[in-house]
C-alpha positions in Angstrom: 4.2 -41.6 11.1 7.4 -40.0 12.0 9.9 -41.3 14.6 12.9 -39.4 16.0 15.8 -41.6 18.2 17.8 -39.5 20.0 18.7 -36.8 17.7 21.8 -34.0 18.1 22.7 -31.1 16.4 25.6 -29.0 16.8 26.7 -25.7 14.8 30.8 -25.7 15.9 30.7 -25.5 19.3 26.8 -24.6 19.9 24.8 -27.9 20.9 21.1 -27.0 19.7 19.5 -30.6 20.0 20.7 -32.6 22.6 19.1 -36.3 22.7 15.7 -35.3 21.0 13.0 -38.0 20.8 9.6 -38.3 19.8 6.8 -40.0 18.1 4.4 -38.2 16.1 1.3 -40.3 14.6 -0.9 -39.6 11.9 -3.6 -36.9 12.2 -1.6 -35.3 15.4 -1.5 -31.8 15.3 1.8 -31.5 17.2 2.6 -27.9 18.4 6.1 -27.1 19.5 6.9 -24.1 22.2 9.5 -23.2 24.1 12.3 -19.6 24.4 13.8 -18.5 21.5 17.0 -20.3 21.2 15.7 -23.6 22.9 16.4 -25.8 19.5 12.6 -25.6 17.8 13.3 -24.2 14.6 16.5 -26.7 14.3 14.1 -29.7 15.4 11.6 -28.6 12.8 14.1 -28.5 10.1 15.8 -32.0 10.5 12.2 -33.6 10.2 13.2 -33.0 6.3 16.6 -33.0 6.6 17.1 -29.2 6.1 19.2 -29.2 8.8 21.1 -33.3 8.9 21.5 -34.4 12.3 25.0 -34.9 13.7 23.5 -38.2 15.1 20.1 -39.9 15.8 17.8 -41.2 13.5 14.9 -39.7 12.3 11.9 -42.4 10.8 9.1 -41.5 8.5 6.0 -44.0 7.7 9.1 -46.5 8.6 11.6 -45.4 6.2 14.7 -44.0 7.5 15.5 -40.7 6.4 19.1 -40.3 7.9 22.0 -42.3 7.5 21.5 -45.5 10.0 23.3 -44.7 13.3 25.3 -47.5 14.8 24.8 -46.4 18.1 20.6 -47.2 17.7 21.6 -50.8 17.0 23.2 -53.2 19.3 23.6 -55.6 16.8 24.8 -54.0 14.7 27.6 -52.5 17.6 28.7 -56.5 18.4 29.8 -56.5 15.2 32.3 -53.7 15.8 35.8 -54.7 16.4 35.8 -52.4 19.8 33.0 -54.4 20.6 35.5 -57.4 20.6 38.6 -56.0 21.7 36.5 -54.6 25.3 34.4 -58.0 25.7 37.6 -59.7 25.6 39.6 -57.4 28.1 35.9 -57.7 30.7 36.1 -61.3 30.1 40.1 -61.8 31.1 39.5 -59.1 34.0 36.5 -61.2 35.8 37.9 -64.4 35.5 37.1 -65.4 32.3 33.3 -64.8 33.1 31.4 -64.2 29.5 27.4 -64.1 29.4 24.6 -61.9 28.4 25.7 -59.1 31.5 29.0 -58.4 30.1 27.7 -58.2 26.6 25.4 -55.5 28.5 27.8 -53.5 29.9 30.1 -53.3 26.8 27.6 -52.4 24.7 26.4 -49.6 28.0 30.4 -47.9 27.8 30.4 -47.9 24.1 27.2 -46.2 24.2 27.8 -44.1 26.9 31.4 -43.3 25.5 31.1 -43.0 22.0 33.2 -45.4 21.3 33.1 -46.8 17.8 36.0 -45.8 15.3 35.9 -45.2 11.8 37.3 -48.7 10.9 35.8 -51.0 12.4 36.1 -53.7 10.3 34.2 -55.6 7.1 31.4 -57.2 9.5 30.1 -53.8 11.0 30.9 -52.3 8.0 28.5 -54.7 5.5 26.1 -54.9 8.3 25.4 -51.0 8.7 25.5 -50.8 4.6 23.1 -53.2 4.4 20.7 -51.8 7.3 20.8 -48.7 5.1 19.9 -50.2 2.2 17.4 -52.0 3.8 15.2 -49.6 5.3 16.8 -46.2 3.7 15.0 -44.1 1.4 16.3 -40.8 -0.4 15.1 -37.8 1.3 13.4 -36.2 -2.0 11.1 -38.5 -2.1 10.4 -38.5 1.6 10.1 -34.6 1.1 7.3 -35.2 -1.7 5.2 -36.2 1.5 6.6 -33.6 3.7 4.9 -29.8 3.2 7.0 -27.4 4.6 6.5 -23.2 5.4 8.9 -21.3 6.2 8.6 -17.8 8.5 9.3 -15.9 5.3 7.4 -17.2 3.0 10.4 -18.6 0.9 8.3 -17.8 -2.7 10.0 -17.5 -5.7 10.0 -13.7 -6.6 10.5 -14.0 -10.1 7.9 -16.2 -10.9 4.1 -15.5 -10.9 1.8 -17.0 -7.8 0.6 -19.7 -10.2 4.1 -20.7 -11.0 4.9 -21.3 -7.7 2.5 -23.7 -7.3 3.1 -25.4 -10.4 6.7 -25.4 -10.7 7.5 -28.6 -8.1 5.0 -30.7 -9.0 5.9 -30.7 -12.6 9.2 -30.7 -12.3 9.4 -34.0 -10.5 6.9 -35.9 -12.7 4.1 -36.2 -10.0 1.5 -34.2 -12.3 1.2 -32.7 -16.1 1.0 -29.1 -16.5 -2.6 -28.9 -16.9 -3.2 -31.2 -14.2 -0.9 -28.7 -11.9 -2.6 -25.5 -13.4 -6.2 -26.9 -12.6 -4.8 -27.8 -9.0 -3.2 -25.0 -8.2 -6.3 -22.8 -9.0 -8.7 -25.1 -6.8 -6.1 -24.3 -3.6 -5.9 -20.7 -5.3 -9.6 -20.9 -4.6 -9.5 -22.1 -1.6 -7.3 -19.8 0.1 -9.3 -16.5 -2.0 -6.8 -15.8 -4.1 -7.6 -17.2 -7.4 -7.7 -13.6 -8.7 -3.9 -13.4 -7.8 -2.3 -15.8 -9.9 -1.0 -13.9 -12.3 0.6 -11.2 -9.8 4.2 -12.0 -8.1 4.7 -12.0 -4.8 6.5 -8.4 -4.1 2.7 -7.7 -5.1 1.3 -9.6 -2.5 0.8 -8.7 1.2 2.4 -10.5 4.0 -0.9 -12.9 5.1 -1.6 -13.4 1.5 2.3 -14.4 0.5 1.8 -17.0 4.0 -1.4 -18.3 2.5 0.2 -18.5 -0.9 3.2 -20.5 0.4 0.8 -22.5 2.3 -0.9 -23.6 -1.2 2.0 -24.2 -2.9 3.0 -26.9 0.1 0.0 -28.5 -0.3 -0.3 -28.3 -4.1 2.4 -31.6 -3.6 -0.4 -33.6 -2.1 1.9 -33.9 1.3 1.1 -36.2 4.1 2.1 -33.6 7.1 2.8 -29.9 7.1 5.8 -28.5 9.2 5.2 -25.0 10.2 7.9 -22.9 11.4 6.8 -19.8 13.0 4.1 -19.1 10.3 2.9 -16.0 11.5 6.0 -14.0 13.2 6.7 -12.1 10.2 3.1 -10.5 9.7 1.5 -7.5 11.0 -0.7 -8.4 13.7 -4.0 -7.5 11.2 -3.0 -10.2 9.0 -2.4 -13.1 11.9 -6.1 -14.5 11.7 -5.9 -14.9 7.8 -3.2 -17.7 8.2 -4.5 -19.1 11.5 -7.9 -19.3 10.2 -6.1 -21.7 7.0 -4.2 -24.1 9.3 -7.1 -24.4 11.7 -9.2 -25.5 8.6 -6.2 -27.9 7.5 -6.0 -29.4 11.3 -10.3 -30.0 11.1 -9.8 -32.1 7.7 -7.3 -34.0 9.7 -4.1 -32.9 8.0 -0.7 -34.8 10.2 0.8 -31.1 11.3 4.0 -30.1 13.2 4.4 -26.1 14.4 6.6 -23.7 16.1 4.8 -21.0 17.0 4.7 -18.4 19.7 0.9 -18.1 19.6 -0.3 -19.6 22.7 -3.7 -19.2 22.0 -3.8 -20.6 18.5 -1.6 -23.6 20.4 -4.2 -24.4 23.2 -6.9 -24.6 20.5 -5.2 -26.4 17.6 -2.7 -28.6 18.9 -3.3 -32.4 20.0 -0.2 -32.7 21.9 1.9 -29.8 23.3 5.9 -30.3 23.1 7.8 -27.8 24.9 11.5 -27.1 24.5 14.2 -25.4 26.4 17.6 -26.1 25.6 17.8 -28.5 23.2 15.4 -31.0 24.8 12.0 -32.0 25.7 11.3 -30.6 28.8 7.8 -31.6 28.9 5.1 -33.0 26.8 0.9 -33.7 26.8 -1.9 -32.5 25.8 -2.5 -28.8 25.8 -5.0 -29.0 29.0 -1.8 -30.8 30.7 1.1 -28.6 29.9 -1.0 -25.0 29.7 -2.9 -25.5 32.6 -1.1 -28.2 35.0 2.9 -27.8 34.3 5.4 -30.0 35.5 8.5 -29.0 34.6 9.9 -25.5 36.4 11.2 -24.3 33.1 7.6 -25.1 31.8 6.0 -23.0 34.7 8.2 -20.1 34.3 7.9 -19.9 30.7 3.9 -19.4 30.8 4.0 -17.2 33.6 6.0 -14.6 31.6 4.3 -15.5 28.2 0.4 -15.6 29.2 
């Protein structure tokens, strides 16, 4: 369902993601640990392009999401006119030897090196346009699929909890303002706040604001939730309110992704187990793998001081 090649993300000088990839299917319930600092919030965030990666593509239900990255593409790379200019110089410094290994090894150093320039002539040029156009899609319409909840909450303050459930899905066509009102009071419903939906948020508690945001992601209809740290903002009484709402989501078979620091809630919810340090994978599996059989010496050290 989604597919991320190789992603980075830099802020200045800080390198956050360094070579992320990953495949996450439907009806996974991905959960994502790891230090603070180790690049999950970031990796979270460039799923939807709240954060754009500085390269790497990122794939959703085979759409591409990013702009198309040259160096993903070796075809598209031969097409370059470094690609030229270096096969020609191997060729003349081997004795005018040409085949499939030296096309190999160009395409390995311009990799490795980074080499393509900004001009690289009309060929690579119409070929990397049309590779976009081919297999691009705009990122608001990917996002219509794409439920997302924030730490904070992220409501709108000045607009009533029924409003903020409403206000997307009219806005971009998807429903009519009776069909949004009658859906946003079934998840109001659901999530036992139907007798809020007149109250605004600075009203609200912190679990219920969570659950609220929680409805208004799904009052879009979304193929997979991304959770960032849904419950580090509330008081511990108000913890089991939210959990309990995305365990219910994960048993109907809703496609999740979520950062979280609650290891419990991880080992019981999550299908496959990702953890980070330092801007990469360090180790993946299920959660009876990487909870109770680590690998990775980061990995080890990080439950020992966590569980």
């Amino acid at each position: 369902m989604i597919s991320v090649k190789n992603i980075h993300k830099s802020f200045g000088e800080l390198s956050v993601l360094r070579g992320v990839s990953c495949n996450i299917e439907a009806g996974e319930k991905v959960v994502i640990l790891g230090p603070s600092g180790s690049g999950k919030s970031t990796f979270l965030r460039c799923l939807n392009l709240l954060e754009e990666p500085n390269q790497g593509e990122i794939w959703v239900e085979d759409k591409l999401i990013t702009n198309a990255d040259p160096y993903e593409h070796d075809e598209i790379i031969e097409l370059s006119q470094t690609y030229a200019d270096l096969y020609a110089k191997y060729v003349l410094e081997n004795d005018g030897t040409a085949g499939d290994e030296v096309k190999k090894a160009v395409i390995s150093r311009i990799k490795e090196q980074r080499l393509l320039k900004k001009r690289e002539g009309s060929l690579f040029k119409k070929a990397l346009s049309q590779y976009q156009a081919q297999h691009g899609i705009d990122i608001n319409l990917a996002r219509q699929d794409m439920g997302m909840v924030f730490q904070h909450f992220n409501l709108f303050n000045n607009m009533t909890v029924l409003k903020n459930l409403t206000l997307a899905p009219v806005q971009l066509g998807l429903k009519t303002p009776e069909e949004a009102e009658q859906n946003a009071m079934r998840l109001l419903q659901r999530i036992g706040l139907a007798d809020k939906r007149d109250e605004y948020p600075s009203k609200l508690s912190g679990g219920q604001k969570q659950r609220v945001a929680i409805a208004r992601a799904l009052a879009m209809n979304p193929k997979v939730m991304l959770f960032d740290e849904p419950t580090s903002a509330l008081d511990p009484e108000m913890v089991g309110e939210v959990l309990d709402l995305i365990r219910e989501l994960a048993d109907e078979g809703m496609t999740m992704v979520i950062v979280t620091h609650e290891m419990g809630f991880a080992r019981e919810v999550g299908t496959r187990i990702l953890f980070m340090d330092e801007g990469n994978i360090a180790e993946e599996g299920t959660p009876a793998e990487v909870f109770d059989n680590p690998k990775n010496p980061r990995t080890i050290q990080f439950f020992k001081a966590v569980l």
